[in-house]
C-alpha positions as CSV (number, residue, x, y, z in Angstrom):
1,X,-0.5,19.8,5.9
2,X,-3.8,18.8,4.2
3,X,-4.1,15.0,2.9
4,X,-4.0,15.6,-0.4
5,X,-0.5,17.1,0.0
6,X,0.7,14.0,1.6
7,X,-0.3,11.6,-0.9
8,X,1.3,14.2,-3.5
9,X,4.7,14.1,-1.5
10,X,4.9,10.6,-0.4
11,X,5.4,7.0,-1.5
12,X,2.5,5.3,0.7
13,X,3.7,1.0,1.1
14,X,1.7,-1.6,2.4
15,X,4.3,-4.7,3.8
16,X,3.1,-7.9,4.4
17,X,4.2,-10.5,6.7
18,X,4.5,-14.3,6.4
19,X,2.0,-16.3,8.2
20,X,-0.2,-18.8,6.1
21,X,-4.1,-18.7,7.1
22,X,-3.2,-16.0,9.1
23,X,-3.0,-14.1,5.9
24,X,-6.6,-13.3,6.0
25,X,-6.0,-10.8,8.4
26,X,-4.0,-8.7,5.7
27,X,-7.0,-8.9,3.6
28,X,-9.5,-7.4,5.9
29,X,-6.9,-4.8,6.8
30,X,-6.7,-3.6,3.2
31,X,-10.6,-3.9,2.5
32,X,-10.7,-1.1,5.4
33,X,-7.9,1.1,3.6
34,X,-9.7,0.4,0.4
35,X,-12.4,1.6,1.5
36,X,-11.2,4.5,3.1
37,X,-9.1,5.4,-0.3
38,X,-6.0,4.1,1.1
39,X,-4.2,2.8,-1.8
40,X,-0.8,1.9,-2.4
41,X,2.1,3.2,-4.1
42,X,4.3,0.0,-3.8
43,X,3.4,-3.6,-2.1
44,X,6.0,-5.6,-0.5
45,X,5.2,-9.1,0.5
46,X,6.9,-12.5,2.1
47,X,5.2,-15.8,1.4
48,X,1.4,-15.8,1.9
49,X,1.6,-11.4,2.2
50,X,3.1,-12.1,-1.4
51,X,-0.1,-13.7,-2.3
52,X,-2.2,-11.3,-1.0
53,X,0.2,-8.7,-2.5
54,X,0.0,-9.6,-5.6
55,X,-3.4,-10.1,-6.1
56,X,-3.8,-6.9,-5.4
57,X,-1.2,-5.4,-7.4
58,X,-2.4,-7.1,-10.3
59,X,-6.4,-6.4,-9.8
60,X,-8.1,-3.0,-11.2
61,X,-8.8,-1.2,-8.2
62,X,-12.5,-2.1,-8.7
63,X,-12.0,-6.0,-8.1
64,X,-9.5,-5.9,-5.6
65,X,-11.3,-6.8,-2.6
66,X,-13.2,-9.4,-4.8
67,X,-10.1,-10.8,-5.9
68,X,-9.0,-11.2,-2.0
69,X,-12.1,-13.0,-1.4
70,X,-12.6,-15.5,-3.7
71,X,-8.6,-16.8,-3.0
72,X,-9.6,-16.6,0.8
73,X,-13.1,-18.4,0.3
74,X,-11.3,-20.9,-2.4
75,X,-8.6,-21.6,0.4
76,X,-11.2,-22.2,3.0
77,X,-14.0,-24.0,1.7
78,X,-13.8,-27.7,2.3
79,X,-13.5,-26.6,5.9
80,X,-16.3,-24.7,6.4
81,X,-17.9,-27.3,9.2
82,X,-21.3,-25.4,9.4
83,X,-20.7,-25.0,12.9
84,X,-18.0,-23.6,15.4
85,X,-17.7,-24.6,19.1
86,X,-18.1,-21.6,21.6
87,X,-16.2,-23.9,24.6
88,X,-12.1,-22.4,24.1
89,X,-11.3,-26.1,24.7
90,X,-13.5,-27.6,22.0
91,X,-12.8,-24.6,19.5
92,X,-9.5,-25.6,20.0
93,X,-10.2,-29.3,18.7
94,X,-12.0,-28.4,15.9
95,X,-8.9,-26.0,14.9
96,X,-6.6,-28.8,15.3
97,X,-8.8,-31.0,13.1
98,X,-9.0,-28.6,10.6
99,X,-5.6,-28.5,10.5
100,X,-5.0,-32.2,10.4
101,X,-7.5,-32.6,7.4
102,X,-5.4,-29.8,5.6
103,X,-2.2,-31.9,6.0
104,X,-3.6,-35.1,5.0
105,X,-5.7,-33.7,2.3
106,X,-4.5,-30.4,1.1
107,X,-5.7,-27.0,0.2
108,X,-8.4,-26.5,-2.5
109,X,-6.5,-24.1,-5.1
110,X,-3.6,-23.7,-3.1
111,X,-1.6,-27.7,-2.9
112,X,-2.4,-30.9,-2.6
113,X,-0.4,-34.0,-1.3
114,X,2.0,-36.0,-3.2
115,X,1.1,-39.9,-3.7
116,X,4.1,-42.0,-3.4
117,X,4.3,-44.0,-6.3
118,X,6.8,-45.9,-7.1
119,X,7.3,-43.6,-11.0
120,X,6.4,-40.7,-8.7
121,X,9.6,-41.5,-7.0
122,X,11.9,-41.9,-9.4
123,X,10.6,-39.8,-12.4
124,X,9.6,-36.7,-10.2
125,X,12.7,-34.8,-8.3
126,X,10.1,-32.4,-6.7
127,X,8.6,-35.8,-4.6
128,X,11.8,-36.5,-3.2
129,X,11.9,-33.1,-1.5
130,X,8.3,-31.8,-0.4
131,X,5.4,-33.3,0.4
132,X,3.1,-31.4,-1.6
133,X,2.3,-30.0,-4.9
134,X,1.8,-26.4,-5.5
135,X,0.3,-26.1,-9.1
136,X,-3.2,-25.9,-7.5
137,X,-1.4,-22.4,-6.7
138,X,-0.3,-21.2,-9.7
139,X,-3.9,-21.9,-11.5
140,X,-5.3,-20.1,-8.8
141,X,-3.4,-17.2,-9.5
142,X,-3.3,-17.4,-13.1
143,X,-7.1,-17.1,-12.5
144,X,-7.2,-14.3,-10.4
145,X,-3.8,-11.9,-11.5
146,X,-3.8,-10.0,-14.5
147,X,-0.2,-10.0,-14.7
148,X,-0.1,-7.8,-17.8
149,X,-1.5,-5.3,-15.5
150,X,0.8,-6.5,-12.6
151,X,3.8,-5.8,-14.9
152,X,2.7,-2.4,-16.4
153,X,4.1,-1.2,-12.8
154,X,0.8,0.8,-11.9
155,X,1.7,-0.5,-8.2
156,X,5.5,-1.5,-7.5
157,X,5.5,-4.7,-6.2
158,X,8.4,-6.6,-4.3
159,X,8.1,-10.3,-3.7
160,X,11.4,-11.9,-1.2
161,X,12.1,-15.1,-1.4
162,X,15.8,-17.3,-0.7
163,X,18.1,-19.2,-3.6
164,X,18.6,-22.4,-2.2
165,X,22.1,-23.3,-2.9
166,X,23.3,-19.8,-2.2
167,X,20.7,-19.3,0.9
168,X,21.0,-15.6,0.0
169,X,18.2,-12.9,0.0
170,X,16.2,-12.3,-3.2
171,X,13.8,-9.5,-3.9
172,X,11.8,-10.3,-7.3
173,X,10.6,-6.6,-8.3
174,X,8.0,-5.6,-11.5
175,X,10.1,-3.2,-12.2
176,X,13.3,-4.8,-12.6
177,X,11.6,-8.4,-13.5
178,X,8.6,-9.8,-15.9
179,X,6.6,-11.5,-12.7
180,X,4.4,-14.4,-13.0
181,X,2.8,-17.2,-11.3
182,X,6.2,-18.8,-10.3
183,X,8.0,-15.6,-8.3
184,X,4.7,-15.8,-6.1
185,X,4.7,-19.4,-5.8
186,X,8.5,-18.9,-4.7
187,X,8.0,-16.3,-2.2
188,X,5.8,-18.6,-0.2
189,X,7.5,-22.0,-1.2
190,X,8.3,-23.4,2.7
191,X,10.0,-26.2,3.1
192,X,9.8,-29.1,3.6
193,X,6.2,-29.3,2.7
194,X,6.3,-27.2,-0.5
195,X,8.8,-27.7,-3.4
196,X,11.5,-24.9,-4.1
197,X,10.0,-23.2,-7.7
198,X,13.0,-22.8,-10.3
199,X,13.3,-19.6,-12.6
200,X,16.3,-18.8,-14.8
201,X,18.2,-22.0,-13.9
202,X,18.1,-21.0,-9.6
203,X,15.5,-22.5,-6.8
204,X,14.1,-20.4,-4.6
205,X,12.1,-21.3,-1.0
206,X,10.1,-18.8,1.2
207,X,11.0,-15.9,1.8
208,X,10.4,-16.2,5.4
209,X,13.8,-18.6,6.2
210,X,15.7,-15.8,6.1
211,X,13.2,-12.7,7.4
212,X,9.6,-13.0,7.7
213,X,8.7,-9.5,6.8
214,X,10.3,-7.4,3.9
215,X,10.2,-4.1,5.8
216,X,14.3,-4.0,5.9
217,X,14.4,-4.2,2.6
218,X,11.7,-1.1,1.6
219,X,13.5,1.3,4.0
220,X,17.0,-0.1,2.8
221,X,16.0,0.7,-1.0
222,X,14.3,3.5,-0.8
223,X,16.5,6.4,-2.7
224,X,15.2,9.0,-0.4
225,X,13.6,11.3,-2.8
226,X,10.4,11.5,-1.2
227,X,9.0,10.5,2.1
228,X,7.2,7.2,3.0
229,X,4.1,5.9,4.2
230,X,4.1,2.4,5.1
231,X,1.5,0.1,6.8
232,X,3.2,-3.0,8.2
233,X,0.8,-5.3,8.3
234,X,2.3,-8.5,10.7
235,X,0.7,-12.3,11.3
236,X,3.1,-12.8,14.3
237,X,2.7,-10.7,17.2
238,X,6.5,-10.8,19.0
239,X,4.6,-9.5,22.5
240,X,2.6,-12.3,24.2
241,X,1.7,-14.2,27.4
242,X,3.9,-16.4,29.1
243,X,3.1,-19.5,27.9
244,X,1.1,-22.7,30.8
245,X,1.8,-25.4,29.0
246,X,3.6,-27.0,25.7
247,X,0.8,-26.0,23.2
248,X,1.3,-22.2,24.4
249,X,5.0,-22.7,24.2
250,X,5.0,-23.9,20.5
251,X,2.7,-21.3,19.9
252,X,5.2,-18.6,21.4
253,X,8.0,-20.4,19.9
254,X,5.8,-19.8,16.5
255,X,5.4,-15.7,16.8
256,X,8.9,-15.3,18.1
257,X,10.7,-16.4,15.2
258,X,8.0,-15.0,11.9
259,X,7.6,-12.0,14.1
260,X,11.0,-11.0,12.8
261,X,11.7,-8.5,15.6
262,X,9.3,-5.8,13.1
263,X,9.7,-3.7,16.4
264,X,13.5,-3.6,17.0
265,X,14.0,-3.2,13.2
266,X,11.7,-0.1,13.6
267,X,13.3,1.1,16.5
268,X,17.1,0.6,14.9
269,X,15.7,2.7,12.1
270,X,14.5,5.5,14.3
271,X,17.9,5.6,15.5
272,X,19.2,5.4,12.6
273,X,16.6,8.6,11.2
274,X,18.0,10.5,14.2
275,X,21.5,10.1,12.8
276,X,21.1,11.5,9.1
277,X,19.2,14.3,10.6
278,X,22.1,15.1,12.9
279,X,24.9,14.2,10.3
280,X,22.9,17.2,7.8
281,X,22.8,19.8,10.5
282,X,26.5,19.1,10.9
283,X,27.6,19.6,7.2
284,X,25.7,23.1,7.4
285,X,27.9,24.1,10.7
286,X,31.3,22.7,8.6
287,X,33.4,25.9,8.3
288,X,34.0,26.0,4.0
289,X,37.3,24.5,3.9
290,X,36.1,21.2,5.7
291,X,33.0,20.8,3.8
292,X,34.9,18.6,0.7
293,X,37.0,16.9,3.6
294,X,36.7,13.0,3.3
295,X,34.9,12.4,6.2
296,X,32.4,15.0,5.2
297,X,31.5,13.6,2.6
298,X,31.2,10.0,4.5
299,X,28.4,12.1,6.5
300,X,26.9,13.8,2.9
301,X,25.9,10.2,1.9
302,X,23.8,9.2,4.9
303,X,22.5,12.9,5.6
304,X,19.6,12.2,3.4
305,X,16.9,14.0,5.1
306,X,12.9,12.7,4.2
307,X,10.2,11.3,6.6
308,X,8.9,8.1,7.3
309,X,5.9,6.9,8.5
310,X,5.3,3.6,10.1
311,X,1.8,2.1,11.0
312,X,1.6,-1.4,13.0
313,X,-1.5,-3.5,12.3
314,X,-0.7,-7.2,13.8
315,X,-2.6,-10.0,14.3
316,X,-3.2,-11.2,17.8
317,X,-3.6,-14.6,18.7
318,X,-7.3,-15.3,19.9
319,X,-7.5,-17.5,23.3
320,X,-8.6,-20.4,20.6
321,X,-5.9,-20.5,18.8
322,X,-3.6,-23.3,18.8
323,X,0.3,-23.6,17.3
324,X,-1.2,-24.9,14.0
325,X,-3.1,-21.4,13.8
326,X,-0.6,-20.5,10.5
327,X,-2.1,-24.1,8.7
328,X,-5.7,-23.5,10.1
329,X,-7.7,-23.0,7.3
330,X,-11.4,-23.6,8.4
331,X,-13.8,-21.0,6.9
332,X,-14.7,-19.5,10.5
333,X,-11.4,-18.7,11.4
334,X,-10.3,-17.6,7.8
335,X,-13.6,-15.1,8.7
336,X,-12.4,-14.2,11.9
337,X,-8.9,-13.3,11.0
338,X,-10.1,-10.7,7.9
339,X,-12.6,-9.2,10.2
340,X,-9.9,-8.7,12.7
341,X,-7.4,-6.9,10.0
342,X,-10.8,-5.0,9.4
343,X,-11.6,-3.9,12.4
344,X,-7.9,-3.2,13.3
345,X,-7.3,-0.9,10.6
346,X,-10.9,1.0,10.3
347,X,-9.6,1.8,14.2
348,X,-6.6,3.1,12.9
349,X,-7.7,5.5,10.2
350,X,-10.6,6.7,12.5
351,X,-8.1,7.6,15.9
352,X,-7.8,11.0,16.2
353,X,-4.0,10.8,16.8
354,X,-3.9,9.8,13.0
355,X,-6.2,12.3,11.8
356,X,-4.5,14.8,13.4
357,X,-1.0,13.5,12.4
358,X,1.3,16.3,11.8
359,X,5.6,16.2,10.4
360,X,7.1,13.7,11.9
361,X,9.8,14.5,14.5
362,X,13.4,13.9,14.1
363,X,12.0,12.2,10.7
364,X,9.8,9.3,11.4
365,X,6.7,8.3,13.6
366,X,5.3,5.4,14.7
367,X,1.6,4.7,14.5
368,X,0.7,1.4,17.2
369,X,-3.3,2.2,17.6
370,X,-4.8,-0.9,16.8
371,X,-2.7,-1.8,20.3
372,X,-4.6,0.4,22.4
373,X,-7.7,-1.4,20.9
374,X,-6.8,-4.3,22.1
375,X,-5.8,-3.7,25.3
376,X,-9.2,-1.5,25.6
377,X,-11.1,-5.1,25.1
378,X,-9.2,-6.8,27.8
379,X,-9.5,-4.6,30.3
C-alpha cells in the first residue's frame, strides 16, 4: 500500500498532552512532521497541547511553524539568561530560578500575577480564586489564531476541558462549536493558579483534572468509517527511574499522574480492536436464522472493523530537570525541549520499521521508535 493511498483512506490525528513549558516539545515534533508533509486531519489537545493545537489549526499551513515560534519565543523571553550552566547541579538552580521568577512575575503573553488590592478583592470574583490573570493569553492568541480559518473546519479540532460545578468531561469541537480565545484559555485553565474561563453561563478549568491527554476521547468518537493515524504526542513519560531523593520523587509523582496511563489506554484498546475483529468473524459463521438474534446484533454494533495506527513521541525528562520542569520557562530549556520533539519525530519518520509499515494486524499497531532512540543514547 503506497502512501498516497493511506492518506486517501485514513483520518491522520495529532493528540497533544498537558504539560506547560514542556509544550515546546509538541512544537518541535510537528515542525519535523511539517516538514516531512505530515499534516493533520483532526488535532486534539488538553491544556497547553490545546495551545499548540490550535495555533496550528487556525494558521495557513505556510505560517504554522512561525506561529509556534513566536508563542514559544513570546513565552520564554524574559528568561532568556544569556547563559546556561553545564554542572547538572547548577543547571538545576538556574531551572529552579527560572521557575521562581515565573511565579512571582508571570508569563510575558501568557499571565501575570494578581495584586491584592483591597477593590481587587471585593470588586473582582476571579482574585478570590486564582492567583493569576490570563488575558495576557487571550491577546496572544487573538494575535496569532485566525479563528475564521480555525472555524471553517479545514482541520477538526477538539479542545477538553472540565465544568466546574458538574466536574464532568467537556470536549469543545469546531465543528459542533464557534471556538475562540476563551475555549483555549479553558482547556489549559489549572487551578488554583489560573481562573476557571466562563462560556454560555458554565466554568470550565483544565482539562487535565480529569485526563491529561484526550486520546480516549478520539478513539471513543471516531464513527469507524475510515481508519486512523494518530501521533500521540506526551509531556509526561509514565516509565522512569526510581527516584534518590524528594526532588526526584515530586518529579515522579509529576509524570505519574499527567502521564495519564497513555500506555494502558493503548493497550486496553488493542484489546479491545482484537474483540470487534473477532465479534465480525463470528456474525459471518452465525447459521441465517441466528444472525437477527438479539445478541447478534449486541456483537453487529461493536464489530466495526477499521485500523488504527498509534505513534508514541514523549518527552523524557533530561538529568537537569527538576519537578518545576512543567513551569520552567527559560529560553534554553523552551529550546531544548522543541529540539527534542524534533529530533524525536524526524527519527520516527526516517526508521525503516515505519517506512516499511504494512496493514496493521488484528487492526491496530503501535509505533514506540523514538524509545529505541533513547535508550540507543544511554547505552
Amino acid at each position: 500500500m503506497t502512501q498516497a493511498e493511506t492518506n486517501a483512506a485514513t483520518d491522520r490525528i495529532f493528540v497533544f498532552q498537558g504539560g506547560g513549558a514542556l509544550g515546546a516539545y509538541q512544537a518541535g515534533a510537528y515542525e519535523a512532521l511539517h516538514e516531512n508533509e505530515v499534516e493533520p486531519d483532526w488535532l486534539a489537545g488538553i491544556s497547553i497541547g490545546a495551545i499548540n493545537a490550535a495555533i496550528i489549526a487556525g494558521s495557513p499551513r505556510e505560517t504554522r511553524i512561525a506561529n509556534l515560534r513566536d508563542f514559544w519565543h513570546t513565552v520564554s523571553s524574559t528568561l532568556d539568561f544569556g547563559w546556561t550552566a553545564q554542572d547538572n547541579t547548577l543547571r538545576r538552580m538556574q531551572n529552579d530560578a527560572a521557575a521562581m521568577t515565573a511565579m512571582a512575575f508571570g508569563i510575558p503573553g501568557f499571565f501575570s500575577p494578581r495584586l491584592p488590592t483591597f477593590q481587587q478583592l471585593f470588586a473582582n470574583p476571579d482574585q478570590r480564586v486564582s492567583f493569576y490573570d490570563t488575558e495576557p493569553l487571550m491577546k496572544t492568541l487573538d494575535r496569532l489564531i485566525d479563528f475564521d480559518l480555525l472555524n471553517d473546519c479545514q482541520t477538526r479540532l477538539s479542545l477538553g476541558a472540565v465544568e466546574v460545578r458538574s466536574g464532568n468531561f467537556a470536549y469543545f469541537d469546531n465543528r459542533k462549536n464557534r471556538l475562540d480565545a476563551r475555549h483555549i484559555a479553558a482547556s489549559g485553565a489549572l487551578p488554583p493558579g489560573f481562573p476557571p474561563i466562563e462560556i454560555d453561563g458554565r466554568h470550565y478549568w483544565d482539562g487535565g483534572l480529569v485526563s491529561n491527554t484526550p486520546l480516549q476521547h478520539v478513539l471513543n468518537v471516531n464513527d469507524a468509517s475510515r481508519d486512523l493515524e494518530i501521533f500521540q504526542v506526551d509531556l509526561f513519560n509514565a516509565r522512569g527511574d526510581m527516584p534518590r531523593d524528594q526532588f526526584e520523587v515530586e518529579s515522579r509523582i509529576k509524570e505519574i499522574r499527567y502521564s495519564s496511563r497513555t500506555r494502558m489506554n493503548t493497550d486496553d484498546f488493542a484489546r479491545r480492536q482484537i474483540v470487534r475483529r473477532a465479534a465480525k468473524r463470528l456474525l459471518e459463521k452465525l447459521p441465517p436464522e441466528f444472525r437477527d438474534d438479539e445478541d447478534a446484533q449486541i456483537l453487529r454494533s461493536i464489530g466495526h472493523e477499521y485500523d488504527v495506527t498509534i505513534v508514541h513521541l514523549i518527552h523524557r525528562r533530561a538529568s537537569h530537570a527538576t519537578h518545576a520542569m512543567d513551569a520552567e520557562f527559560s529560553r534554553r530549556s523552551i529550546e531544548e525541549h522543541w529540539k527534542a520533539g524534533y529530533d524525536d519525530a524526524s527519527y520516527t519518520l526516517k526508521h525503516p520499521k515505519w517506512r516499511n509499515r504494512g496493514r496493521p494486524k488484528d487492526g491496530i499497531q503501535i509505533f514506540d521508535l523514538a524509545r529505541e532512540r533513547h535508550l540507543q543514547l544511554e547505552a
